[in-house]
Structure formats: C-alpha cells, structure tokens
C-alpha positions as YAML, in Angstrom:
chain: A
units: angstrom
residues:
- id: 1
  name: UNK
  ca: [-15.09, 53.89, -0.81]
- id: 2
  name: UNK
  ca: [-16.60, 50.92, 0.08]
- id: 3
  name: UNK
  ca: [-20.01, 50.64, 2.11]
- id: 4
  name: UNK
  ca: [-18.14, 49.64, 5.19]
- id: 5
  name: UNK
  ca: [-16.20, 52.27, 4.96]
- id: 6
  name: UNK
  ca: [-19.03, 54.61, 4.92]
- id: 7
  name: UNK
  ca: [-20.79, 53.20, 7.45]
- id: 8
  name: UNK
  ca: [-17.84, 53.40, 9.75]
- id: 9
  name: UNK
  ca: [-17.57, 57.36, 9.13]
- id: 10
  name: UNK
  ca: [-21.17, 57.76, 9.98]
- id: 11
  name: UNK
  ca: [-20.80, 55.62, 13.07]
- id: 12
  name: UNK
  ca: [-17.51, 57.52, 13.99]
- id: 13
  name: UNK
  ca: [-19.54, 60.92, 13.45]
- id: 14
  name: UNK
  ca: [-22.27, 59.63, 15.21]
- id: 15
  name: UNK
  ca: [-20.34, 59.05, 18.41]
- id: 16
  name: UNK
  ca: [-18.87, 62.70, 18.02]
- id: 17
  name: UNK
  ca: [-22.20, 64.62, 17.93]
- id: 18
  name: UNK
  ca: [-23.64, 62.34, 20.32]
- id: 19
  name: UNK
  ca: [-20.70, 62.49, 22.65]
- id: 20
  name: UNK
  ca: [-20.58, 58.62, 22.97]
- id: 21
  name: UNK
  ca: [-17.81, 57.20, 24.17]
- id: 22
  name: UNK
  ca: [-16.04, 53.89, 22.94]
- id: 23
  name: UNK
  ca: [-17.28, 52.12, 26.47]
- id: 24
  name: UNK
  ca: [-20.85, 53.56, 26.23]
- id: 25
  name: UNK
  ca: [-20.92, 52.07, 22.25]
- id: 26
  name: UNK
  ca: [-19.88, 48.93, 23.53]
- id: 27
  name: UNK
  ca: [-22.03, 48.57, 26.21]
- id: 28
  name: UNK
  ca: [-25.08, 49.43, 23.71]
- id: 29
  name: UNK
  ca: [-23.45, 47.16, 21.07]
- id: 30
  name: UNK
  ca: [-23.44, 43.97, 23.33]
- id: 31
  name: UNK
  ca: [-19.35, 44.07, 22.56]
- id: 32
  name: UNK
  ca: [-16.28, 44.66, 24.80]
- id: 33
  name: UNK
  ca: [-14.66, 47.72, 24.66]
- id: 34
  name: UNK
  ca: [-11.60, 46.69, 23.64]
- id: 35
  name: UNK
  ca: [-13.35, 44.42, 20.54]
- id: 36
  name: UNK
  ca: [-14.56, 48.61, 19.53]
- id: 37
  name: UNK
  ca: [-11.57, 49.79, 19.85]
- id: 38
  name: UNK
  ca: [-10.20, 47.95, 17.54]
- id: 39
  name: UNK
  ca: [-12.99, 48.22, 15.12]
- id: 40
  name: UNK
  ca: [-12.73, 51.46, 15.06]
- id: 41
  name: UNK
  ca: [-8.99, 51.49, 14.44]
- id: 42
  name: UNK
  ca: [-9.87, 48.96, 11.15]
- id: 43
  name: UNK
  ca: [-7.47, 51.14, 9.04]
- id: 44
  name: UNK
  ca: [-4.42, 50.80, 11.05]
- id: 45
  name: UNK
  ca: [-2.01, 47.74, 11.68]
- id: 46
  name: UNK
  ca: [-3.59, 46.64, 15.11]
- id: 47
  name: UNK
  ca: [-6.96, 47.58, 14.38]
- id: 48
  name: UNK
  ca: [-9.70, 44.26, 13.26]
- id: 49
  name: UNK
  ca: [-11.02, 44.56, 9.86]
- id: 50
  name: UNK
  ca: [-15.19, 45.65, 10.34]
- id: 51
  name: UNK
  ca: [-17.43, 43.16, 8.58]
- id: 52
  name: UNK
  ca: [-20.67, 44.63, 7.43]
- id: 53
  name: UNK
  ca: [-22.47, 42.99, 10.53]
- id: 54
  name: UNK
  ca: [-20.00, 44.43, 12.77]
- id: 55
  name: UNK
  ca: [-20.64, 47.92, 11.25]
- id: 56
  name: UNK
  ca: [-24.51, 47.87, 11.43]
- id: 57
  name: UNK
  ca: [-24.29, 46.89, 14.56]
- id: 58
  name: UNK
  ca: [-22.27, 49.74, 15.91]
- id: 59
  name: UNK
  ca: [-24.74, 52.04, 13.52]
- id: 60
  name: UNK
  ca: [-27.34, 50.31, 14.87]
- id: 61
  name: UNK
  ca: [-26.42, 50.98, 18.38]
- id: 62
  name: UNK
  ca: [-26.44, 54.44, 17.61]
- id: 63
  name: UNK
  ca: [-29.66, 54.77, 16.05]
- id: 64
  name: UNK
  ca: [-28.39, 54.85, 12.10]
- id: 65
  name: UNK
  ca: [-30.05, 52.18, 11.23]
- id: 66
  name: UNK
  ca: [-33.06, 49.98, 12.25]
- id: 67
  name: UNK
  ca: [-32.51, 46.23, 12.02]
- id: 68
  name: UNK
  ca: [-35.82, 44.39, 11.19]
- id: 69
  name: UNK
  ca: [-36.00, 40.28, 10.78]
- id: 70
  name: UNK
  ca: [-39.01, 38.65, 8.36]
- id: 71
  name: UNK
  ca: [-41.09, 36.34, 10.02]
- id: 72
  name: UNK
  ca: [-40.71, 33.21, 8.98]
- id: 73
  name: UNK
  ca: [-37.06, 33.81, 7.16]
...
C-alpha cells in the first residue's frame, strides 16, 4: 500500500471516531466540500487522485499529524 493510501485510511478512520463530517473536514482543511468529497472517493472513477499534500492536510486537520516549517528554509 502506498503511504497515501495509508494516510487516507487513517484520515477516513479519523473522521469516523471523531464523528466529523465531510463539510466540518473541509471547513478545518481550508477546502470546499465538494474538493473532499472527491478526495475521499480517490479510488473510484469520479473521485481526484490525493497527492501527499492533499492527504496531510486532511490528517492534519484532524490532528494526525503536526505540520512544522524550518526557519529560514
């Protein structure tokens, strides 16, 4: 499985014990919901194929992961 891949099953476990909903993860993401939706549905024809930005910053959003920036870099 790729690390994308994993990410995405954390974030779409996340938002099942947390009870978020695709709006709420938007809204927290700084995306539409719609742009979710379809990030979420990255496996099927419709869906938008996650880049690994796009997936730590829906993990992010849902406190997965910290994202940190070096001064100076």
């Amino acid at each position: 499985m790729r690390e994308i891949d994993e990410i995405m099953v954390q974030v779409r476990a996340a938002m099942e014990a947390q009870q978020v909903s695709q709006g709420e993860l938007a809204g927290r993401a700084g995306l539409t919901k719609g742009y979710v939706s379809r990030l979420l549905r990255s496996d099927e024809p419709d869906g938008r194929p996650v880049t690994l930005p796009n997936a730590l910053l829906l993990a992010h959003a849902l406190g997965l992961v910290t994202v940190t920036s070096e001064e100076g870099a």
